[in-house]
mmCIF file of the N, C-alpha and C atoms, coordinates in Angstrom:
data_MODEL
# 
_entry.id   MODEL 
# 
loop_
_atom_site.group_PDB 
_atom_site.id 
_atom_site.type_symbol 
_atom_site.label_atom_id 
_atom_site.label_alt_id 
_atom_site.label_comp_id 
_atom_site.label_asym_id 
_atom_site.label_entity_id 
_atom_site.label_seq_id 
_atom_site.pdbx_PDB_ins_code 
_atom_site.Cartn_x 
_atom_site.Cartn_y 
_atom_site.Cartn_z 
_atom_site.occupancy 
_atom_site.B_iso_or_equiv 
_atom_site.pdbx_formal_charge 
_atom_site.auth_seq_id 
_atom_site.auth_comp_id 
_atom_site.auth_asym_id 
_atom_site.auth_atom_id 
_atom_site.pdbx_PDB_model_num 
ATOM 1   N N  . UNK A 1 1  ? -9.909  230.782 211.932 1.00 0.00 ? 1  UNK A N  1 
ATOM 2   C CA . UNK A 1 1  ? -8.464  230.799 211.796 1.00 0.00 ? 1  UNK A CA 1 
ATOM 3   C C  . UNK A 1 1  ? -8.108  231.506 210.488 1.00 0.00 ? 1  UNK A C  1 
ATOM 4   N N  . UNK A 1 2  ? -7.205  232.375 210.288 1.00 0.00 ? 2  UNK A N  1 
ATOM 5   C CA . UNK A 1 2  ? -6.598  233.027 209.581 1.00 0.00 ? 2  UNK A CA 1 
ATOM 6   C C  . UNK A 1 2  ? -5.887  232.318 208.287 1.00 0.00 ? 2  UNK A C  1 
ATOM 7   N N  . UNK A 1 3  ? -6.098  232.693 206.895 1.00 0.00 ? 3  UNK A N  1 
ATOM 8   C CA . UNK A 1 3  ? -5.680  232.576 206.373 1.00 0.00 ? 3  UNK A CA 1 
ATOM 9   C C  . UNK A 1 3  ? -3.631  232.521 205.885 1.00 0.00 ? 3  UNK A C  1 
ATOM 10  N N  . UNK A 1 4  ? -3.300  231.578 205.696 1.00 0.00 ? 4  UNK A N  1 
ATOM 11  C CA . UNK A 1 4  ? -1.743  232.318 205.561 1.00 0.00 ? 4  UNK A CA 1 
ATOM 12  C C  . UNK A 1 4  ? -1.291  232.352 204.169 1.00 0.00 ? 4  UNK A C  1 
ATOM 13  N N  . UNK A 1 5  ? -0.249  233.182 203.650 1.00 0.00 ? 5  UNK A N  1 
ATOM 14  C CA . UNK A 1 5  ? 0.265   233.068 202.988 1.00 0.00 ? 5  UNK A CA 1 
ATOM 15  C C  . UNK A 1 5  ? 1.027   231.665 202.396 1.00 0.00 ? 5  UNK A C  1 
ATOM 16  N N  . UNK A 1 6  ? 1.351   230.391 202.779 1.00 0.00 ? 6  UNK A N  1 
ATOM 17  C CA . UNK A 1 6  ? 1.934   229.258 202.563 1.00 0.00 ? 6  UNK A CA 1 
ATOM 18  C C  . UNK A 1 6  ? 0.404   228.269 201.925 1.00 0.00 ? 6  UNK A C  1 
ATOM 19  N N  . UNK A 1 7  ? -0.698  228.593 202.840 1.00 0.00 ? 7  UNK A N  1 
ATOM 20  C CA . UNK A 1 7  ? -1.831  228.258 202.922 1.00 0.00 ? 7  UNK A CA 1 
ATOM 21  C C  . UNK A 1 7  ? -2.320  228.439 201.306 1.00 0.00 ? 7  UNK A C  1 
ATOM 22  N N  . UNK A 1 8  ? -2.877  229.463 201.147 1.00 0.00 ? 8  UNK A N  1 
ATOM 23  C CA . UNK A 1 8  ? -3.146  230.358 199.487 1.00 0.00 ? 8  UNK A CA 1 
ATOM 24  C C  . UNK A 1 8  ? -1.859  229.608 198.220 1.00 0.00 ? 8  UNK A C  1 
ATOM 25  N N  . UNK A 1 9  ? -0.618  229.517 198.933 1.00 0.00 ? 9  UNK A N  1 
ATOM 26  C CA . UNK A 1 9  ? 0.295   229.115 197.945 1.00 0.00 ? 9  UNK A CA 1 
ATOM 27  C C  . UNK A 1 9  ? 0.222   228.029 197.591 1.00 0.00 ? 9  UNK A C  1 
ATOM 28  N N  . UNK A 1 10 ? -0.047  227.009 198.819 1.00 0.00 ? 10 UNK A N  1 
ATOM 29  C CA . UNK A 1 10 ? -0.162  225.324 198.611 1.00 0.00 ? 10 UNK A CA 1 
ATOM 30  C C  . UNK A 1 10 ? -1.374  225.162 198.177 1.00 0.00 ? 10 UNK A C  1 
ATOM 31  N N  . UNK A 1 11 ? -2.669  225.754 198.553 1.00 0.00 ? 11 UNK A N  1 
ATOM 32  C CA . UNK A 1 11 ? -3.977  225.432 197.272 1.00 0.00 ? 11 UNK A CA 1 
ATOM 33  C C  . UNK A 1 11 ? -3.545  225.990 196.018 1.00 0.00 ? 11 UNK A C  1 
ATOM 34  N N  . UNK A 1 12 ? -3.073  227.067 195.593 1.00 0.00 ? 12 UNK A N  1 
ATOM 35  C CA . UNK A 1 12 ? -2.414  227.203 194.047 1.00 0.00 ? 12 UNK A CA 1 
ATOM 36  C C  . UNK A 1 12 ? -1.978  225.892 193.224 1.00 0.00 ? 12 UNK A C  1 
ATOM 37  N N  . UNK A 1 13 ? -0.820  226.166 194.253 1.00 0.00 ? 13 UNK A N  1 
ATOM 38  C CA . UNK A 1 13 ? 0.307   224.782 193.522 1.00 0.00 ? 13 UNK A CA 1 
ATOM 39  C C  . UNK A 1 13 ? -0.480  223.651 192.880 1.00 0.00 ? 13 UNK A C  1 
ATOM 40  N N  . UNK A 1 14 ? -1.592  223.150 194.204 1.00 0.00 ? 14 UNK A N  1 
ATOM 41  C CA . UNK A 1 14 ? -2.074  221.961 194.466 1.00 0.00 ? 14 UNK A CA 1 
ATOM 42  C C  . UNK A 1 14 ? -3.432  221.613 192.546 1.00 0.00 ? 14 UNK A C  1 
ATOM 43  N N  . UNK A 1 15 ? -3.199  223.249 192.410 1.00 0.00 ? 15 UNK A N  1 
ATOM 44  C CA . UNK A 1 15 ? -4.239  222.972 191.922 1.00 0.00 ? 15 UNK A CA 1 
ATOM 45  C C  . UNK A 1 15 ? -4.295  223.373 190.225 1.00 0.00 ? 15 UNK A C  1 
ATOM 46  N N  . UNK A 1 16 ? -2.761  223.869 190.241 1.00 0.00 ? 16 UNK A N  1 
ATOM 47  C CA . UNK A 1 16 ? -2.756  224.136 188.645 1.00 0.00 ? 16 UNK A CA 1 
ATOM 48  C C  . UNK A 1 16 ? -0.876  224.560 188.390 1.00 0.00 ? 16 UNK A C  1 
ATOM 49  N N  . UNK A 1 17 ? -0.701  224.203 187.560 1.00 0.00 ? 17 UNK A N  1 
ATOM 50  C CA . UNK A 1 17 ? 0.582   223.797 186.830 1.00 0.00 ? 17 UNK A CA 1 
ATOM 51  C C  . UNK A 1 17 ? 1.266   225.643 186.960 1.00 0.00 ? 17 UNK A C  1 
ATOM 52  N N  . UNK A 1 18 ? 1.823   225.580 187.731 1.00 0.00 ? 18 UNK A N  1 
ATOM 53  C CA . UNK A 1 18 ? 2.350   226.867 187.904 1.00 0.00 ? 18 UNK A CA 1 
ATOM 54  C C  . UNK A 1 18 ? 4.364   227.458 187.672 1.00 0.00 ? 18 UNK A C  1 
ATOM 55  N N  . UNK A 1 19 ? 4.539   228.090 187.192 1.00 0.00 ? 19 UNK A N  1 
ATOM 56  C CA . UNK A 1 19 ? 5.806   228.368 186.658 1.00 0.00 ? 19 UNK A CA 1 
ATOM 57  C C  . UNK A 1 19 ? 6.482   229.498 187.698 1.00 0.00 ? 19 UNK A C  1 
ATOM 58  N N  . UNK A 1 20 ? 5.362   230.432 188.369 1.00 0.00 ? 20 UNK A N  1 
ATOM 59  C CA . UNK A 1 20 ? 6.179   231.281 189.122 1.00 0.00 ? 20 UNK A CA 1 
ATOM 60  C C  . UNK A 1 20 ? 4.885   231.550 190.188 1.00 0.00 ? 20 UNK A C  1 
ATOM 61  N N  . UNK A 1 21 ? 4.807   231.848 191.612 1.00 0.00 ? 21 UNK A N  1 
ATOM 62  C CA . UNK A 1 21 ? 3.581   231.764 192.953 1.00 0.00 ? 21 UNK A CA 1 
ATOM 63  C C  . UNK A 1 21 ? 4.260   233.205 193.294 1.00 0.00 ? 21 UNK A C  1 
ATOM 64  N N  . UNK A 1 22 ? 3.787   234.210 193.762 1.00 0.00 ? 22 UNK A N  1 
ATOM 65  C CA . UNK A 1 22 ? 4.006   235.226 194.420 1.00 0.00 ? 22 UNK A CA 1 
ATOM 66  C C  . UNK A 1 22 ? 3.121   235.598 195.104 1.00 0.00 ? 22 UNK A C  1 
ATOM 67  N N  . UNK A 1 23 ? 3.126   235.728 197.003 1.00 0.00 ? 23 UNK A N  1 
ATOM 68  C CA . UNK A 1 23 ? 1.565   235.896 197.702 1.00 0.00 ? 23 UNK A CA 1 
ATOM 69  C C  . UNK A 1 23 ? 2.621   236.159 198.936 1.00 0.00 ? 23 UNK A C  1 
ATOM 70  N N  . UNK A 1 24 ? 1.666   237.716 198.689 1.00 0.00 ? 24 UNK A N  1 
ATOM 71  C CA . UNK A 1 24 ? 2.389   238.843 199.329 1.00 0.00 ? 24 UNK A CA 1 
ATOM 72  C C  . UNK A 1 24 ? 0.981   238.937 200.277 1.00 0.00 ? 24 UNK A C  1 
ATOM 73  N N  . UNK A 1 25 ? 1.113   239.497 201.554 1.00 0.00 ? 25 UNK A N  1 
ATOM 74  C CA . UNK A 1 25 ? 0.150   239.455 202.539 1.00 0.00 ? 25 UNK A CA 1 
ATOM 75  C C  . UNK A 1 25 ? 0.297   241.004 202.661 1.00 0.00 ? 25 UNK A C  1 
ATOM 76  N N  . UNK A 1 26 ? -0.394  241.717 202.531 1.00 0.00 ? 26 UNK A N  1 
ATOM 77  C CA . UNK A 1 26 ? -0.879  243.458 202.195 1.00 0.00 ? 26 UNK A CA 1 
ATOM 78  C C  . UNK A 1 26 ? -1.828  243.333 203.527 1.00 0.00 ? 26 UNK A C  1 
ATOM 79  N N  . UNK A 1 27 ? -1.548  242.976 204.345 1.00 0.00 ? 27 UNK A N  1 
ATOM 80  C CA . UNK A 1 27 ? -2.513  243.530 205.732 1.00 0.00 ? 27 UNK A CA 1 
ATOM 81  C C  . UNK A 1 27 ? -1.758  243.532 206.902 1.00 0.00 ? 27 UNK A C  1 
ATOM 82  N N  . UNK A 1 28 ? 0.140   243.580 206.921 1.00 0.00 ? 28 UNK A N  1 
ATOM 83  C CA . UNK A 1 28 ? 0.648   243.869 208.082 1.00 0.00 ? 28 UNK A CA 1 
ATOM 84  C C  . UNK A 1 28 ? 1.013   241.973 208.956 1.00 0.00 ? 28 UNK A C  1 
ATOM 85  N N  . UNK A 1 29 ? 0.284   241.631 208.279 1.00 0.00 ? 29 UNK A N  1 
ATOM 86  C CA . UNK A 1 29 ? 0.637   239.958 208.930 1.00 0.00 ? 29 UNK A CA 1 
ATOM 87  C C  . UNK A 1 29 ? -0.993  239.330 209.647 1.00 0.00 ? 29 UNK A C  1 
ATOM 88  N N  . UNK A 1 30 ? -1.685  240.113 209.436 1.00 0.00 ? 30 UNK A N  1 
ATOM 89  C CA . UNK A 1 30 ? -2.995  239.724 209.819 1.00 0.00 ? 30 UNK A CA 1 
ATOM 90  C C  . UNK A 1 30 ? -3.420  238.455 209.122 1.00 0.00 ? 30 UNK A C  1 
ATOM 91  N N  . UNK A 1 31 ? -3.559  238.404 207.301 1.00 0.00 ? 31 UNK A N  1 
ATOM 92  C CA . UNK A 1 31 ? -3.844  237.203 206.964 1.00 0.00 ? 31 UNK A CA 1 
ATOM 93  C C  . UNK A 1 31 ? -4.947  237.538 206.692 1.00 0.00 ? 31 UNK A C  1 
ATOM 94  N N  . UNK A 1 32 ? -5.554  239.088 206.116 1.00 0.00 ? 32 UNK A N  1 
ATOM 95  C CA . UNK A 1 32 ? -7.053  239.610 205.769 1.00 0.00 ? 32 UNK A CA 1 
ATOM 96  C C  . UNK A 1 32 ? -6.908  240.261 204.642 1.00 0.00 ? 32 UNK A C  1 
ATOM 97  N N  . UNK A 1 33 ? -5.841  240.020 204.005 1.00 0.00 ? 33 UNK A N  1 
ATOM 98  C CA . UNK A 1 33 ? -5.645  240.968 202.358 1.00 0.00 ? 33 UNK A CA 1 
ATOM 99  C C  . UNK A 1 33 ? -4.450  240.350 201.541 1.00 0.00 ? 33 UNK A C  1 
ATOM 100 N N  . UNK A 1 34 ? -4.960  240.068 200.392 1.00 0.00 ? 34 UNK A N  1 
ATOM 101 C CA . UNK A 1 34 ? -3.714  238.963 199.729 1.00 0.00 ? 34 UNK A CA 1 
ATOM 102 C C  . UNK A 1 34 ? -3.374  239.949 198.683 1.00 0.00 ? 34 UNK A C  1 
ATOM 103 N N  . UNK A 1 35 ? -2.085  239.476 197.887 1.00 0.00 ? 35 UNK A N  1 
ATOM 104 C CA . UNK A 1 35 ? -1.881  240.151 196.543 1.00 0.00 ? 35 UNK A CA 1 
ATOM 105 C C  . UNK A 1 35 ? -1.582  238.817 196.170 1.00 0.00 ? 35 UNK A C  1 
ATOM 106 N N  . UNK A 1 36 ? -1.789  238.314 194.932 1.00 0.00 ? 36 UNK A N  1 
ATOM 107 C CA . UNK A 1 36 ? -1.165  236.895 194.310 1.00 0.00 ? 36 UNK A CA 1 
ATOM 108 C C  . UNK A 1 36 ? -0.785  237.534 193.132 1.00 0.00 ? 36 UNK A C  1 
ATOM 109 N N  . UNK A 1 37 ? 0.463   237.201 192.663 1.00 0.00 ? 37 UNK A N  1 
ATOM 110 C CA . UNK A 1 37 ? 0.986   236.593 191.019 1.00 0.00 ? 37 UNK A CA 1 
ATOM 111 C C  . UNK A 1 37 ? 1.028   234.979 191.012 1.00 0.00 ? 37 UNK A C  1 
ATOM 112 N N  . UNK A 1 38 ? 0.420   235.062 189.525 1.00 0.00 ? 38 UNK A N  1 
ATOM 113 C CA . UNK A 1 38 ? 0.627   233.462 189.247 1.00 0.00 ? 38 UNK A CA 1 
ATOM 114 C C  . UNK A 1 38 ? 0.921   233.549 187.788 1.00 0.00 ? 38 UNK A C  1 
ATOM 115 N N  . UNK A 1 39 ? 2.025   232.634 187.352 1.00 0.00 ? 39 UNK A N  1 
ATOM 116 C CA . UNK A 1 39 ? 2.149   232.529 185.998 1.00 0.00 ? 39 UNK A CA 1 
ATOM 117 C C  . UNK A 1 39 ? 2.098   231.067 185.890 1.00 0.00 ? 39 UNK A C  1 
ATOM 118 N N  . UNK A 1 40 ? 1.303   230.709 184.945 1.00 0.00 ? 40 UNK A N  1 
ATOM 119 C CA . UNK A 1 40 ? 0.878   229.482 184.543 1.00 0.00 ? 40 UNK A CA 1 
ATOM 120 C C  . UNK A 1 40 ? 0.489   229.137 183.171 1.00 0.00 ? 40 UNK A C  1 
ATOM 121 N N  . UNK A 1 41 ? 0.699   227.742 182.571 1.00 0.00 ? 41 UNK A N  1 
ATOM 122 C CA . UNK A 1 41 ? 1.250   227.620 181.491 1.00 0.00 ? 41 UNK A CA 1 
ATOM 123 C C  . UNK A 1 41 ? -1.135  227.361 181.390 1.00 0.00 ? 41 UNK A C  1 
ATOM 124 N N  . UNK A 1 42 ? -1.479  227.387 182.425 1.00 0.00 ? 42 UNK A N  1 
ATOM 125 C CA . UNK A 1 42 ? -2.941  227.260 181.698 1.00 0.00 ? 42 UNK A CA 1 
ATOM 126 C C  . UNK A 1 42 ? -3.749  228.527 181.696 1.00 0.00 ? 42 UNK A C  1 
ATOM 127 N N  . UNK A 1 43 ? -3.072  229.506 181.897 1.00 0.00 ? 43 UNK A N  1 
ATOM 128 C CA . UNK A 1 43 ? -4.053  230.622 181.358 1.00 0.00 ? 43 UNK A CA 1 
ATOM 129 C C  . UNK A 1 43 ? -3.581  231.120 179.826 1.00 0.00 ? 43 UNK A C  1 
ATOM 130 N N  . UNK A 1 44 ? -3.063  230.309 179.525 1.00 0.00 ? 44 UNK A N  1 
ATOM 131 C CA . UNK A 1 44 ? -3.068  230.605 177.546 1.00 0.00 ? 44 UNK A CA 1 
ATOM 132 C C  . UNK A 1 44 ? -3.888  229.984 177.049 1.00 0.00 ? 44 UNK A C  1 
ATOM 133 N N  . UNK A 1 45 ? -4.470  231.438 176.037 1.00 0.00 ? 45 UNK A N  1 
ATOM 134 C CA . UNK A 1 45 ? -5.578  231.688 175.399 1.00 0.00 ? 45 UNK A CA 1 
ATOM 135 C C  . UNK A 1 45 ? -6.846  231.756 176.799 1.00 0.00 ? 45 UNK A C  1 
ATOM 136 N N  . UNK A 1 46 ? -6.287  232.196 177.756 1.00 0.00 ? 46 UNK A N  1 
ATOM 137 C CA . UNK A 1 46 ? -7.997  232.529 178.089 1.00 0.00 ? 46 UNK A CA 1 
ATOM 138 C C  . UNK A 1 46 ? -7.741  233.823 178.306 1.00 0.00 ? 46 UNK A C  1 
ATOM 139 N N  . UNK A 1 47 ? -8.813  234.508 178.468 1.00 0.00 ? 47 UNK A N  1 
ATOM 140 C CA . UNK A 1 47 ? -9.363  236.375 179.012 1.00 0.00 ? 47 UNK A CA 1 
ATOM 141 C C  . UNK A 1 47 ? -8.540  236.240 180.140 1.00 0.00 ? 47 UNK A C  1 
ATOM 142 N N  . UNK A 1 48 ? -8.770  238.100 180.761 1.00 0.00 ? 48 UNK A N  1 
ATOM 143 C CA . UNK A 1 48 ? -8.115  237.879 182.063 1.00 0.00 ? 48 UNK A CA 1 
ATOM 144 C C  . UNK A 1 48 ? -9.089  237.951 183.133 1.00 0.00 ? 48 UNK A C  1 
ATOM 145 N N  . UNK A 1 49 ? -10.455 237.864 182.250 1.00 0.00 ? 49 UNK A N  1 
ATOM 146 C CA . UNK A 1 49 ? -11.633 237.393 183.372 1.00 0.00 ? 49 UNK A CA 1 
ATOM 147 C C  . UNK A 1 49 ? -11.905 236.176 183.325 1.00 0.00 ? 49 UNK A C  1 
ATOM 148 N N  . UNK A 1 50 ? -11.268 235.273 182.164 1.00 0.00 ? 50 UNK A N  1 
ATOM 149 C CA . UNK A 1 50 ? -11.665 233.790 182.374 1.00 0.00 ? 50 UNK A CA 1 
ATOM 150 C C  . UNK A 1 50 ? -10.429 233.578 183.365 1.00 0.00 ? 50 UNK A C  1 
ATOM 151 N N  . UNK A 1 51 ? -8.928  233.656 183.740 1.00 0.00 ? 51 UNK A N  1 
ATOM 152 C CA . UNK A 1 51 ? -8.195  233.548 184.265 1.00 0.00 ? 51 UNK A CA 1 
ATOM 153 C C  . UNK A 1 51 ? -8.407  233.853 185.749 1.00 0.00 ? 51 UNK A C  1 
ATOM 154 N N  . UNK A 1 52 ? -8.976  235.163 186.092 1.00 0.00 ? 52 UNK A N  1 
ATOM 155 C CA . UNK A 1 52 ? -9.284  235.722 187.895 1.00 0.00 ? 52 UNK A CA 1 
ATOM 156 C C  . UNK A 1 52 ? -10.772 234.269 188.051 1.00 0.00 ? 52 UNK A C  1 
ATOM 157 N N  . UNK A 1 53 ? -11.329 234.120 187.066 1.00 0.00 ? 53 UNK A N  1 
ATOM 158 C CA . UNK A 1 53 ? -12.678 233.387 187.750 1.00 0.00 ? 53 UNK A CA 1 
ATOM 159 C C  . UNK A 1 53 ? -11.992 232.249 187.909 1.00 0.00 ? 53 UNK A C  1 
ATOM 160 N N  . UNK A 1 54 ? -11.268 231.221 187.064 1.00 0.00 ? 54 UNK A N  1 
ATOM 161 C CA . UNK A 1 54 ? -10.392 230.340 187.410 1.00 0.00 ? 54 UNK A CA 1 
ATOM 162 C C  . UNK A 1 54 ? -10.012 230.241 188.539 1.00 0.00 ? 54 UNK A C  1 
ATOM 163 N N  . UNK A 1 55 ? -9.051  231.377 188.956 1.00 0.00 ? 55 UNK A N  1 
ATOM 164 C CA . UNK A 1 55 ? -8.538  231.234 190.376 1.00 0.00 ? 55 UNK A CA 1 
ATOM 165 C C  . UNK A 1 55 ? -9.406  231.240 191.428 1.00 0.00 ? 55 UNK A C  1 
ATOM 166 N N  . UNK A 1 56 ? -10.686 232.254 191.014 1.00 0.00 ? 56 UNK A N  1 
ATOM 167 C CA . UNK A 1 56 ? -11.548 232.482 192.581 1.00 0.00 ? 56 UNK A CA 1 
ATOM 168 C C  . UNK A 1 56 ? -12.372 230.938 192.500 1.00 0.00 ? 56 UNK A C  1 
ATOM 169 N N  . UNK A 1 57 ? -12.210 230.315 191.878 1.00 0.00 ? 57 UNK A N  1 
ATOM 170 C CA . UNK A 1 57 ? -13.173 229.135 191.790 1.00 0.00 ? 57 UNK A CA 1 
ATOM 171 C C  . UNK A 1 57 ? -11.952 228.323 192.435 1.00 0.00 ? 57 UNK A C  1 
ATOM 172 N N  . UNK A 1 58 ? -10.850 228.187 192.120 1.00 0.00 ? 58 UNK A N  1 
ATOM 173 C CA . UNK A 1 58 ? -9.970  227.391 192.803 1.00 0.00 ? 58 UNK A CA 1 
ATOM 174 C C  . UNK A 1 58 ? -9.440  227.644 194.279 1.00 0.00 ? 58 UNK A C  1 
ATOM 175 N N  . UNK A 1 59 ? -9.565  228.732 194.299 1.00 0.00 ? 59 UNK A N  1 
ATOM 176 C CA . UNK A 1 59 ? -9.460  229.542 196.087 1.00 0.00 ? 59 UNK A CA 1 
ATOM 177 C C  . UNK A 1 59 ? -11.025 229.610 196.649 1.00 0.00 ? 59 UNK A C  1 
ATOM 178 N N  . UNK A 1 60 ? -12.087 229.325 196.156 1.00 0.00 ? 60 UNK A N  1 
ATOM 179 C CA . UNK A 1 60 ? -13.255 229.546 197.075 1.00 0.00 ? 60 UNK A CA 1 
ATOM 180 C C  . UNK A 1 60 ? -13.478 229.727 198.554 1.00 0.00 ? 60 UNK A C  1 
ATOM 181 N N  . UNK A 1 61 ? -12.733 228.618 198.849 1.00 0.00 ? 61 UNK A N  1 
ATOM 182 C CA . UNK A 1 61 ? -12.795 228.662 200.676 1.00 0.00 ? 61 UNK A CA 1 
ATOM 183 C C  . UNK A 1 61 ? -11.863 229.152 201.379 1.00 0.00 ? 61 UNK A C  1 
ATOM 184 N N  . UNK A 1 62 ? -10.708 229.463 200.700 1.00 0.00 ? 62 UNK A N  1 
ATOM 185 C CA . UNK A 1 62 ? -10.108 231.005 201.065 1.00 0.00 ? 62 UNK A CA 1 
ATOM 186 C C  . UNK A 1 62 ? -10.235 231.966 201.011 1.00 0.00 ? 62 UNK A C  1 
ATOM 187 N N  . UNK A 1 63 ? -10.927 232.730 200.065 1.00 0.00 ? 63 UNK A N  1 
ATOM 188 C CA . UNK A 1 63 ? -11.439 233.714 199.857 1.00 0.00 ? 63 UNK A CA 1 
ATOM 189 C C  . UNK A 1 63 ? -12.443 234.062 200.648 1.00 0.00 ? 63 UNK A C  1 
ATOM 190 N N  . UNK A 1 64 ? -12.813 233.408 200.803 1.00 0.00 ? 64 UNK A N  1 
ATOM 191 C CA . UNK A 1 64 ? -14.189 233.463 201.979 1.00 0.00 ? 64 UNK A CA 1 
ATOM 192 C C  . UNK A 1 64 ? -13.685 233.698 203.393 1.00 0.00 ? 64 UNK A C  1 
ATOM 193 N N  . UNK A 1 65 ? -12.752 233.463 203.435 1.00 0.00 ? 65 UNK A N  1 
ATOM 194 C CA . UNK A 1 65 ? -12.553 233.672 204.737 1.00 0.00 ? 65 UNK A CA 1 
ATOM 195 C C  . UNK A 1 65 ? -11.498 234.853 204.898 1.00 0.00 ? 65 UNK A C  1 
ATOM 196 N N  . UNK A 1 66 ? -11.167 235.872 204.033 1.00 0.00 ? 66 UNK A N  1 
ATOM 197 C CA . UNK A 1 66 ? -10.186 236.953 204.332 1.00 0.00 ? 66 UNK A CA 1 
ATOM 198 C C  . UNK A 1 66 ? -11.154 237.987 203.212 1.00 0.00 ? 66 UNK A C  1 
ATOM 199 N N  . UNK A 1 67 ? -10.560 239.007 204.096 1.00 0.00 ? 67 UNK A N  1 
ATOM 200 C CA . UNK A 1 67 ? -11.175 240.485 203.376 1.00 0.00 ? 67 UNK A CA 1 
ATOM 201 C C  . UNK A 1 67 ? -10.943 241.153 202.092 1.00 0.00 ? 67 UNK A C  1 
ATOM 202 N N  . UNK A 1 68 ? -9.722  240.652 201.370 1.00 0.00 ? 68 UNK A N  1 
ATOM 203 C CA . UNK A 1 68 ? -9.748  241.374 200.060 1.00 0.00 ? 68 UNK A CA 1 
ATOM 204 C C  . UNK A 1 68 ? -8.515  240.705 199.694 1.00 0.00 ? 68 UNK A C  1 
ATOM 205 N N  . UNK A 1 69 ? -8.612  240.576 198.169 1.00 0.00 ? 69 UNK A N  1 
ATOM 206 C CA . UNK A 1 69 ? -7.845  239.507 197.669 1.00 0.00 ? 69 UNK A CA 1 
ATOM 207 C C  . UNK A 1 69 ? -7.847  239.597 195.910 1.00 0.00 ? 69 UNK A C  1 
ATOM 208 N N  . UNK A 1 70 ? -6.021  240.240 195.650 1.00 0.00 ? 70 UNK A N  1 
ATOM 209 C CA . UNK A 1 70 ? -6.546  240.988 194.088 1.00 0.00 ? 70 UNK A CA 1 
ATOM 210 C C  . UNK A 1 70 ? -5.371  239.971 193.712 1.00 0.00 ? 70 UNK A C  1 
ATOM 211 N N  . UNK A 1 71 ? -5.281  239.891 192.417 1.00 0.00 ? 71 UNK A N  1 
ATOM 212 C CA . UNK A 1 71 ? -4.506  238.719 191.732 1.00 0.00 ? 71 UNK A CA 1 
ATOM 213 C C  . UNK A 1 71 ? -4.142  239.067 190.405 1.00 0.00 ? 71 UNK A C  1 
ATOM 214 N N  . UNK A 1 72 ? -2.538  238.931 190.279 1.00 0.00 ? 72 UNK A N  1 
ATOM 215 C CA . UNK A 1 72 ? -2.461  239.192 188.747 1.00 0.00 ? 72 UNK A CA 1 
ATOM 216 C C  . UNK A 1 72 ? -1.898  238.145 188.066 1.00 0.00 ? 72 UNK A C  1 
ATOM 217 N N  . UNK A 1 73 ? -2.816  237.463 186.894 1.00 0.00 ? 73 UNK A N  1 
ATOM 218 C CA . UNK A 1 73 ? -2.407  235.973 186.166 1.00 0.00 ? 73 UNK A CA 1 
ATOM 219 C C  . UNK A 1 73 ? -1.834  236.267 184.569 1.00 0.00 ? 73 UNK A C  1 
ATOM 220 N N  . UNK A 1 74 ? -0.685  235.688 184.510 1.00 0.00 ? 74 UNK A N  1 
ATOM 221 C CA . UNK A 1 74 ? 0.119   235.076 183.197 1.00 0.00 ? 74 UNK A CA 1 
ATOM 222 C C  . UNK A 1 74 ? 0.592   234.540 183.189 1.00 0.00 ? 74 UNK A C  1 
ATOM 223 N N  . UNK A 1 75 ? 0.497   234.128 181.663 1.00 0.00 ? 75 UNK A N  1 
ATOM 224 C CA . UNK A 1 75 ? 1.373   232.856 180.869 1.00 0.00 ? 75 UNK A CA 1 
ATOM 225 C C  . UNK A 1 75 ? 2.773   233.056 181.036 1.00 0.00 ? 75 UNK A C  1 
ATOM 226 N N  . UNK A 1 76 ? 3.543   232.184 181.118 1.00 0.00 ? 76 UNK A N  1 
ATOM 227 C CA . UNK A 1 76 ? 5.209   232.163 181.190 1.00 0.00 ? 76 UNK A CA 1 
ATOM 228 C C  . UNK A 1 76 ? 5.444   233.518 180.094 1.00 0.00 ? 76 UNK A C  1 
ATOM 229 N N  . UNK A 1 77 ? 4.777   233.148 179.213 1.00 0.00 ? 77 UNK A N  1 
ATOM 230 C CA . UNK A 1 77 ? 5.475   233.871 178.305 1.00 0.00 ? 77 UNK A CA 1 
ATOM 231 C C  . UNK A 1 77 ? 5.681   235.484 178.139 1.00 0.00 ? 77 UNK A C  1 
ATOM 232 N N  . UNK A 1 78 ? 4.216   236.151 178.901 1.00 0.00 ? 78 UNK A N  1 
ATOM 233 C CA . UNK A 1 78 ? 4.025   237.014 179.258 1.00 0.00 ? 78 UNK A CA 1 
ATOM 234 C C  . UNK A 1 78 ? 4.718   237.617 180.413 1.00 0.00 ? 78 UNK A C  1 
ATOM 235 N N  . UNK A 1 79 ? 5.067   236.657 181.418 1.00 0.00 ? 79 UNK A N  1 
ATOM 236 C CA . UNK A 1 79 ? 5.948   237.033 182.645 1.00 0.00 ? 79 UNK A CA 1 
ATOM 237 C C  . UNK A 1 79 ? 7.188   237.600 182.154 1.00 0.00 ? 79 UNK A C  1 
ATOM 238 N N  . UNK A 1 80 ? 7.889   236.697 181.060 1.00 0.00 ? 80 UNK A N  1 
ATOM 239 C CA . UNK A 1 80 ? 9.181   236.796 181.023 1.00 0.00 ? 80 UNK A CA 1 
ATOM 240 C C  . UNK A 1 80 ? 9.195   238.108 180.148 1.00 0.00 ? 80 UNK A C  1 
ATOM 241 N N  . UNK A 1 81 ? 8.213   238.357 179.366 1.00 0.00 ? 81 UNK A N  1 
ATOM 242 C CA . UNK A 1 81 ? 8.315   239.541 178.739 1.00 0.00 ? 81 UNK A CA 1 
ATOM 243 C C  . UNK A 1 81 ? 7.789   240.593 179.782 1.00 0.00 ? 81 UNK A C  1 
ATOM 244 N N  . UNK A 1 82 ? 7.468   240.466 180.715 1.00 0.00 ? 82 UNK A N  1 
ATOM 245 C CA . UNK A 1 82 ? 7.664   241.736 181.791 1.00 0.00 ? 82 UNK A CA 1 
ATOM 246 C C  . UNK A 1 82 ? 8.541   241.912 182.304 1.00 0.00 ? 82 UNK A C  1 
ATOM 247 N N  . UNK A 1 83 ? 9.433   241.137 182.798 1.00 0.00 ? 83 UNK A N  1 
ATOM 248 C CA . UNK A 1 83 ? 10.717  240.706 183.748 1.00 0.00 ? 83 UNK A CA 1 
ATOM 249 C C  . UNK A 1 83 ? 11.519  241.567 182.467 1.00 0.00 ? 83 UNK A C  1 
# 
């Protein structure tokens, strides 16, 4: 069974203190290619390879089951200074 977009969002939520979820499905509606934003107040002070391993450790058994899956993580503070 296919991954969904609500699916990816509710293990996020479920699993770390999040300020803004964005999970955009990049495969037409198939449910085989994700894009995620996450801004979260716990990737301050880490890398943005301690931050992607974070997430793939918290998505494991989603990831596993869809074809490609890229993610971009910041701190509130960083969001708002992109916005």
């Amino acid at each position: 069974m296919p991954v969904s977009a609500a699916d990816l969002e509710a293990a996020i939520r479920a699993a770390l203190p999040v300020a803004h979820v964005e999970v955009v499905d990049e495969s037409s509606g198939c449910g085989d290619n994700y894009s995620v934003l996450i801004v979260s107040e716990a990737f301050e002070g880490k890398t943005t390879l301690a931050r992607h391993r974070m997430v793939n450790e918290l998505l494991k058994a989603q990831i596993a089951q869809i074809h490609a899956f890229t993610q971009k993580t910041l701190t509130p503070k960083q969001y708002s200074a992109q916005r």
